[in-house]
Backbone bond lengths (Angstrom), bond angles and torsions (degrees), N, CA, C in turn:
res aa  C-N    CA-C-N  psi(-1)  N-CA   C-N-CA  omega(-1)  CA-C   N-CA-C  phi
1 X - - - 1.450 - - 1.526 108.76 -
2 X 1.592 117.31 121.36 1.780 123.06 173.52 2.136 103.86 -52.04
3 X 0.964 82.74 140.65 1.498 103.12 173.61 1.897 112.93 -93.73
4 X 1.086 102.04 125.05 1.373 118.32 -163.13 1.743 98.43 -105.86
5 X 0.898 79.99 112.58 2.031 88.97 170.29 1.729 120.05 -105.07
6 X 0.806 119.71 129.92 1.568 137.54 155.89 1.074 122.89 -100.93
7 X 1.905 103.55 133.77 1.555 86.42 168.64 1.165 106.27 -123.43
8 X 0.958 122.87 152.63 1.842 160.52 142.94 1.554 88.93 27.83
9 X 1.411 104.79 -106.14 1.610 95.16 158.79 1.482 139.98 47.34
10 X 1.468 80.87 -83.96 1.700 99.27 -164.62 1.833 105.20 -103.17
11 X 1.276 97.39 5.86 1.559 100.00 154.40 1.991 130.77 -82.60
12 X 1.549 100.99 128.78 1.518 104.48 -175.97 1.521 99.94 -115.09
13 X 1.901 99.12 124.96 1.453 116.62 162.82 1.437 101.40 -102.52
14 X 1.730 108.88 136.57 1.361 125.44 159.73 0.998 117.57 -130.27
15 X 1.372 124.49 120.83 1.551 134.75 -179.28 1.445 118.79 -94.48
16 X 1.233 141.38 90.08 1.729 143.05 172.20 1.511 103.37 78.95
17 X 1.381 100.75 43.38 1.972 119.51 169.49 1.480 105.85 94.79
18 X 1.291 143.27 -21.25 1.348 134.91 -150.95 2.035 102.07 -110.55
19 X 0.959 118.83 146.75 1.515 134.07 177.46 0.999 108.95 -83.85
20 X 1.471 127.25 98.05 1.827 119.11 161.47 1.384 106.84 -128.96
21 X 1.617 104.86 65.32 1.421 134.56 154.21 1.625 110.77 -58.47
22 X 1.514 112.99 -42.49 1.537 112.64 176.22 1.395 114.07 -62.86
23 X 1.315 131.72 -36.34 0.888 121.29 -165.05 1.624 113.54 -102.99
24 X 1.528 123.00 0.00 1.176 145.01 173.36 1.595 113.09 -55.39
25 X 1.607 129.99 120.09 1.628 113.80 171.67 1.388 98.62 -113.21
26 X 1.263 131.30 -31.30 1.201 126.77 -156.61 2.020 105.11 -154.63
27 X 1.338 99.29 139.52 1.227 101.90 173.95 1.492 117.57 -144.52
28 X 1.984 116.60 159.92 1.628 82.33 -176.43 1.792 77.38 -146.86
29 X 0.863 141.67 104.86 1.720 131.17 131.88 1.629 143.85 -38.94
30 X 0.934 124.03 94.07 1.226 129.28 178.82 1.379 126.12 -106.51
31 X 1.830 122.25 145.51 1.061 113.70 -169.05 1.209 122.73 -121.57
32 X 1.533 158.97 105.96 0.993 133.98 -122.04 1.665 96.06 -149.66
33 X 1.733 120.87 129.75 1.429 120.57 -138.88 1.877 77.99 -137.00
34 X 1.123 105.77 121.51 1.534 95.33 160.34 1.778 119.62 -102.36
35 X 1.443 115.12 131.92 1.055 118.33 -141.28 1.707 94.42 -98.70
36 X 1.360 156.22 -176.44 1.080 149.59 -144.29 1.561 99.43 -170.14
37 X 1.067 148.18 133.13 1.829 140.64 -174.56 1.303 93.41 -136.22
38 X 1.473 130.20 99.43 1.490 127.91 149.31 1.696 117.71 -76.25
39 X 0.895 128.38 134.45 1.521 132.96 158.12 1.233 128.34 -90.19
40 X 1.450 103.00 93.76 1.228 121.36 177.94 1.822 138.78 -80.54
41 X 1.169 131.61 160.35 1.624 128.61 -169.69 1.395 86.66 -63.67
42 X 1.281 138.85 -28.96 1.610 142.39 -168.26 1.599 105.54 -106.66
43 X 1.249 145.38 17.91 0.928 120.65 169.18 1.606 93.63 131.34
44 X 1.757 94.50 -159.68 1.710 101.43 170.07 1.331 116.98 -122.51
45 X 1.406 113.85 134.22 1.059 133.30 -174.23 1.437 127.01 -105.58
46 X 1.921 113.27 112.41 1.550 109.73 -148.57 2.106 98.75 -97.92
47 X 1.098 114.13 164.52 1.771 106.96 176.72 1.813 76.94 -160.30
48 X 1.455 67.63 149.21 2.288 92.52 169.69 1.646 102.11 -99.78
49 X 1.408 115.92 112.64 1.503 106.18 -176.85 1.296 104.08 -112.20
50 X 1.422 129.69 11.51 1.509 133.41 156.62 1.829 115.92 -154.12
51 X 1.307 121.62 158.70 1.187 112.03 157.44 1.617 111.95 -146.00
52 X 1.486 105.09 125.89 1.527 97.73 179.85 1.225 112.08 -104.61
53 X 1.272 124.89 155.51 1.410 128.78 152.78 1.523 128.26 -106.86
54 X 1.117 135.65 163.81 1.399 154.34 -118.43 1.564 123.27 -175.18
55 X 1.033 116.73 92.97 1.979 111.10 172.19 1.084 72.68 -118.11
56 X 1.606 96.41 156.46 1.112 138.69 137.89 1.801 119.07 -138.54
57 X 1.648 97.38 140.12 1.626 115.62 -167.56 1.119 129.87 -141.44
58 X 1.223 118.12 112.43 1.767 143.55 -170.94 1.210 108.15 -75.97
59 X 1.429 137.95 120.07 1.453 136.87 -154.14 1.304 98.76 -169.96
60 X 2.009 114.19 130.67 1.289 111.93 143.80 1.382 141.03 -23.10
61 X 1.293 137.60 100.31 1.569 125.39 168.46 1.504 107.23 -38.49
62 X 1.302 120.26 121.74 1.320 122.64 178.35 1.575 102.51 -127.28
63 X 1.187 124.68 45.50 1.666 140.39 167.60 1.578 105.92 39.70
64 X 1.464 96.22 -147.01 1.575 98.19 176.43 1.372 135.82 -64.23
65 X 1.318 135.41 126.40 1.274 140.80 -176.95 1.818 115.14 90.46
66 X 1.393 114.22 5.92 1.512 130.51 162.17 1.677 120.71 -69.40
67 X 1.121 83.60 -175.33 1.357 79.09 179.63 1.606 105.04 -84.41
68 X 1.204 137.38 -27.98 1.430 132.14 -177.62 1.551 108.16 -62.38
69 X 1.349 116.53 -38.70 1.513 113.39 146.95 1.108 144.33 -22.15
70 X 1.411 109.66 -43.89 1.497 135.44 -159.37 1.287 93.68 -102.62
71 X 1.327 134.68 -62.34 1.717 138.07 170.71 1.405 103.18 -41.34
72 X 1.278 128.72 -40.35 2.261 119.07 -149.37 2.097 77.90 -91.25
73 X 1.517 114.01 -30.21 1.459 96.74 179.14 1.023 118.65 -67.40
74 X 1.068 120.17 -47.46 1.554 121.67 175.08 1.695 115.40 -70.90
75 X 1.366 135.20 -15.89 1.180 130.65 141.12 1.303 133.43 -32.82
76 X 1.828 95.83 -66.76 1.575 98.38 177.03 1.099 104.18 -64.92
77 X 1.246 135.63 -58.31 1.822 132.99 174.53 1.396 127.95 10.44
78 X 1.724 74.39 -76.73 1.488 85.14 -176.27 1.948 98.40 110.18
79 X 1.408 96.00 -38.72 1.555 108.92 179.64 1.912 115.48 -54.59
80 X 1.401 100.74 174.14 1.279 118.98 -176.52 1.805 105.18 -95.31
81 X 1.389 98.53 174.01 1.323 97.10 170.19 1.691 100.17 -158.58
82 X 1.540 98.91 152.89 1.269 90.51 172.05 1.705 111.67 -96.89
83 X 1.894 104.05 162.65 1.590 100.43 -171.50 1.241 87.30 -119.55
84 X 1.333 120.93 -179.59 1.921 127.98 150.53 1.436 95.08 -160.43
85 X 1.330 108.94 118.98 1.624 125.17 -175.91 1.757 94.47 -104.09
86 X 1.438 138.16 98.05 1.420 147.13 -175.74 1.731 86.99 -95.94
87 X 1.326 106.97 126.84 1.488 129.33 -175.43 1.476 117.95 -106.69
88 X 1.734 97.45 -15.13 1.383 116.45 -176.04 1.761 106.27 86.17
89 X 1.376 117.24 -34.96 1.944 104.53 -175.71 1.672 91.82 -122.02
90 X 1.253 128.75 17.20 1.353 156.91 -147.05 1.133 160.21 122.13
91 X 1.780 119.16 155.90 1.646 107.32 -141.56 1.400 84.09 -141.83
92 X 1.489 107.05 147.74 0.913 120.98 179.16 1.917 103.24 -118.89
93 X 1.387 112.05 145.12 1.552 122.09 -158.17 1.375 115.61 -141.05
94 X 1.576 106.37 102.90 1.476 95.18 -162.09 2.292 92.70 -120.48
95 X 0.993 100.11 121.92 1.761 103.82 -158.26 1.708 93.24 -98.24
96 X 1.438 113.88 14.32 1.448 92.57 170.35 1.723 96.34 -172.87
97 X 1.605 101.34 77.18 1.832 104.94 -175.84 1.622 111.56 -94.03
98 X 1.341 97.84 139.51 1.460 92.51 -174.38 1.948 99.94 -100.09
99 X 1.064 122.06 127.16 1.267 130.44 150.13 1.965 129.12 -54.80
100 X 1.328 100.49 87.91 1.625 115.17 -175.10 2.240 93.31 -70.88
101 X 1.185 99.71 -44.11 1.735 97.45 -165.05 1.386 118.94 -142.17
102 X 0.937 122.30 102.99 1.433 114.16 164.19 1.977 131.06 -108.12
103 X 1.170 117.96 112.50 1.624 126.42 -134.95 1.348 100.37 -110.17
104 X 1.441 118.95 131.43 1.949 98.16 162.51 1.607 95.53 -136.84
105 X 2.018 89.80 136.78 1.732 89.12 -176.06 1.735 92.60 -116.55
106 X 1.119 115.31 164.08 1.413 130.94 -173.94 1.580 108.28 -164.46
107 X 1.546 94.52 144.62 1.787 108.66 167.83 1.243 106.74 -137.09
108 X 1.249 117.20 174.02 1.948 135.51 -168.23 1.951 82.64 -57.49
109 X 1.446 118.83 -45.12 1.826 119.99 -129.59 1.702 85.35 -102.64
110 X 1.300 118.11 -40.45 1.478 103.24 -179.37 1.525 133.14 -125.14
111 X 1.579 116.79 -155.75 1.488 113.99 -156.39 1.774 89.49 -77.22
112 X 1.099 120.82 150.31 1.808 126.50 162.97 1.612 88.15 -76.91
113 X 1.545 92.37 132.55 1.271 117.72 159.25 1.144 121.75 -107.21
114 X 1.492 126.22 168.54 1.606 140.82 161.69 1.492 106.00 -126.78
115 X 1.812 101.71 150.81 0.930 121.53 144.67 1.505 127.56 -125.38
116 X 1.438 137.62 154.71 1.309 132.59 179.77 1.699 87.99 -145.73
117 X 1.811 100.35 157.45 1.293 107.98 178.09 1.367 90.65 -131.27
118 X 1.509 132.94 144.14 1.041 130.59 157.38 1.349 124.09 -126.42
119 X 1.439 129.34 143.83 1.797 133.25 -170.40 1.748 95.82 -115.85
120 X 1.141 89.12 148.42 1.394 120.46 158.50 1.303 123.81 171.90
121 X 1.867 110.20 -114.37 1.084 113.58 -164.87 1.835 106.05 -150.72
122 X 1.250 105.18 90.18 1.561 117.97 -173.87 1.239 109.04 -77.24
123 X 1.407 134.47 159.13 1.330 143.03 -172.13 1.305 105.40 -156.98
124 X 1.763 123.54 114.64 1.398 111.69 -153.95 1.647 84.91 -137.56
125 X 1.802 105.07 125.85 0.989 103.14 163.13 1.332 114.43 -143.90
């Protein structure tokens, strides 16, 4: 089977309807399944008894009305947000992300950056 590459690029993040693909450098999704081991008269027996999901996203500080805006609201909140990570051959859809961090680093010499991590529950098809 040919191997299909994407790049980076041509990936679109939208956070609570709006596109801040421009201001996007880096992104990472992770999926994380906790696995369950019964020991059985037959052997071992495996079950998924949770699965979390995980972005995390490296982004220009783009001040008021950005998306780092939109993350510190939903921080203080407490609230959810919705994400949609478009991959271009697939998207992953998470309709209720909770924001654990949202970070901004800066120096005299370069661009201020952000980071935010968000958990929930992704659905990638």
């Amino acid at each position: 089977m040919p191997a299909t590459s994407i790049a980076g690029a041509t990936f679109t993040v939208t956070v609570a309807a709006v596109d801040y693909s421009a201001q996007v450098t880096s992104g990472t999704v992770t999926s994380t399944s906790t696995i369950t081991r019964t020991r059985t008269l037959d052997g071992n027996a495996f079950s998924q008894t949770d699965l979390i999901s995980a972005v995390n996203l490296s982004f220009l500080y783009d001040n008021v009305g950005g998306i780092f805006e939109e993350l510190q609201t939903v921080v203080d909140s407490g609230a959810s947000v919705a994400v949609v990570i478009d991959g271009g051959t697939g998207e992953w859809t998470g309709a209720a992300m909770y924001v654990e961090s949202a970070e901004t680093t800066f120096d005299a010499t370069g661009v201020a950056m952000c980071t935010a991590q968000l958990t929930g529950e992704l659905v990638f098809a």
